[in-house]
One Martini backbone bead per residue (centre of mass of N, CA, C, O) as a GRO file, in nm:
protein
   94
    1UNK     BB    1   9.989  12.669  14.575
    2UNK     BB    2   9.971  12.362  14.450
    3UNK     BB    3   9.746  12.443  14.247
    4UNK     BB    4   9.831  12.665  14.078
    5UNK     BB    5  10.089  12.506  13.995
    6UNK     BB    6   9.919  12.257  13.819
    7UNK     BB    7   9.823  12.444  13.651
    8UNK     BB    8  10.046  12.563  13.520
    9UNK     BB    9  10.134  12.336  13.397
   10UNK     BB   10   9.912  12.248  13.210
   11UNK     BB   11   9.898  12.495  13.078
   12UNK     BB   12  10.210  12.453  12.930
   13UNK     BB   13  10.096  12.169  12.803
   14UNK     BB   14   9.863  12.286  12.606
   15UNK     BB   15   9.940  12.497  12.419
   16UNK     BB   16   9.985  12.366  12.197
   17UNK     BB   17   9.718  12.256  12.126
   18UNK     BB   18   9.578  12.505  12.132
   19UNK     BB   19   9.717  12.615  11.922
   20UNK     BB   20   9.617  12.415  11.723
   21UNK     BB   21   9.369  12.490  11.710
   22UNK     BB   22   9.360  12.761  11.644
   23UNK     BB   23   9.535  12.692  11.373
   24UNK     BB   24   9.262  12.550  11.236
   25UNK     BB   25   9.063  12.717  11.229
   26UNK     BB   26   9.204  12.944  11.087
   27UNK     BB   27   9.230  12.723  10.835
   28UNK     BB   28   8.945  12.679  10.758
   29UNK     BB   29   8.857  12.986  10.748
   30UNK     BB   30   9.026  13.007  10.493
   31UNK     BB   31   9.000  12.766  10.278
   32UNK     BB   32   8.640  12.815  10.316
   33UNK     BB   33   8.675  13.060  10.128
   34UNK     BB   34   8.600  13.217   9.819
   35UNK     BB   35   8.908  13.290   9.746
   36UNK     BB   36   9.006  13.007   9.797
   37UNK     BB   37   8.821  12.878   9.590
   38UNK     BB   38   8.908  13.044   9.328
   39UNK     BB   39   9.221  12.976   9.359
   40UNK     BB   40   9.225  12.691   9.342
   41UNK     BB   41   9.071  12.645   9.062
   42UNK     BB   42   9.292  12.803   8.922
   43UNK     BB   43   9.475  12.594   8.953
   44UNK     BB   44   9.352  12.341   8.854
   45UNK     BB   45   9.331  12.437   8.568
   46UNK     BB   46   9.596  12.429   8.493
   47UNK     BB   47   9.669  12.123   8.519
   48UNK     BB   48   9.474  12.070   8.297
   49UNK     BB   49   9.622  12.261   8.084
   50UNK     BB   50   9.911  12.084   8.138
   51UNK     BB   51   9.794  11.830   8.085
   52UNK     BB   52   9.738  11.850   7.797
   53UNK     BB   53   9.979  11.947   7.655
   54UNK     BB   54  10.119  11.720   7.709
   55UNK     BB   55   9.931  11.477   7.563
   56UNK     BB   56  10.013  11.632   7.280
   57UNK     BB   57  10.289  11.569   7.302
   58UNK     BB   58  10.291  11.283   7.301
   59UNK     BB   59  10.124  11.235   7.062
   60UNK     BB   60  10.347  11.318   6.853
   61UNK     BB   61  10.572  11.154   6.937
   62UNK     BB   62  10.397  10.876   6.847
   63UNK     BB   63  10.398  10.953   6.573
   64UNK     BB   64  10.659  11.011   6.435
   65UNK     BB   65  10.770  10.713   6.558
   66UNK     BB   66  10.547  10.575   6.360
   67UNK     BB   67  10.699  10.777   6.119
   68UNK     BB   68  11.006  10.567   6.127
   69UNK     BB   69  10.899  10.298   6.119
   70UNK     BB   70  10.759  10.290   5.834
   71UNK     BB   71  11.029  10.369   5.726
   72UNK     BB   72  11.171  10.133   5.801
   73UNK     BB   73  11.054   9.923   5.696
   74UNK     BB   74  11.034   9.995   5.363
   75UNK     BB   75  11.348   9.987   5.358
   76UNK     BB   76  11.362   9.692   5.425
   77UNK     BB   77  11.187   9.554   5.202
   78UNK     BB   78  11.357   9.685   4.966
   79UNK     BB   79  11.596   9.537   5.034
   80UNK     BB   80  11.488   9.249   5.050
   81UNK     BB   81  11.394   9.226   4.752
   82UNK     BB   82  11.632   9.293   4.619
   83UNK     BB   83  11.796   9.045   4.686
   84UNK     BB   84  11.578   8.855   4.577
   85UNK     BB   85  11.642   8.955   4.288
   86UNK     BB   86  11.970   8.876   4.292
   87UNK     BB   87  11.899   8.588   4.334
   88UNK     BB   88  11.741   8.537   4.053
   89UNK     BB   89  11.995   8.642   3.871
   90UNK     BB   90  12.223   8.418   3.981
   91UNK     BB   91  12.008   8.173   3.899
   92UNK     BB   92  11.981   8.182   3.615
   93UNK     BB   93  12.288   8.205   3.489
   94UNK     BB   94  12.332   7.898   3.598
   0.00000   0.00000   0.00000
């Protein structure tokens, strides 16, 4: 009875063990099957399909960006210019 005893707790402790050997090997063999490889494949298509979106949004907002700041640059130089004209008309006078 002591070695039946010594099998059964063995057997009892390696329980997860052996549980996890196999549902690898069934996940290994759902993963590596076709239709497994075909919904990746098309979920990554879509990531990729997310990153262009993404990417042309942002390129537009860099451009609108860079359309306000020449437009600031350009208010600024005219009233920059503005002023320097206003110092030589108030410099003629005197």
């Amino acid at each position: 009875m002591d070695k039946f005893e010594k099998v059964v707790k063995v057997a009892r402790k390696s329980k997860p063990f052996l549980g996890g050997v196999l549902f690898g090997t069934l996940g290994l063999k759902v993963l590596t099957g076709k239709d497994a490889k075909r919904l990746y494949a098309n979920v990554i298509a879509k990531g990729y399909e997310a990153r262009d979106e993404i990417e042309a949004s942002i390129d537009h907002v860099k451009q609108q960006g860079e359309d306000v700041l020449a437009d600031a640059q350009a208010i600024y130089e005219a009233k920059k210019e503005a002023e320097a004209l206003e110092l030589l008309g108030e410099a003629e006078e005197v």
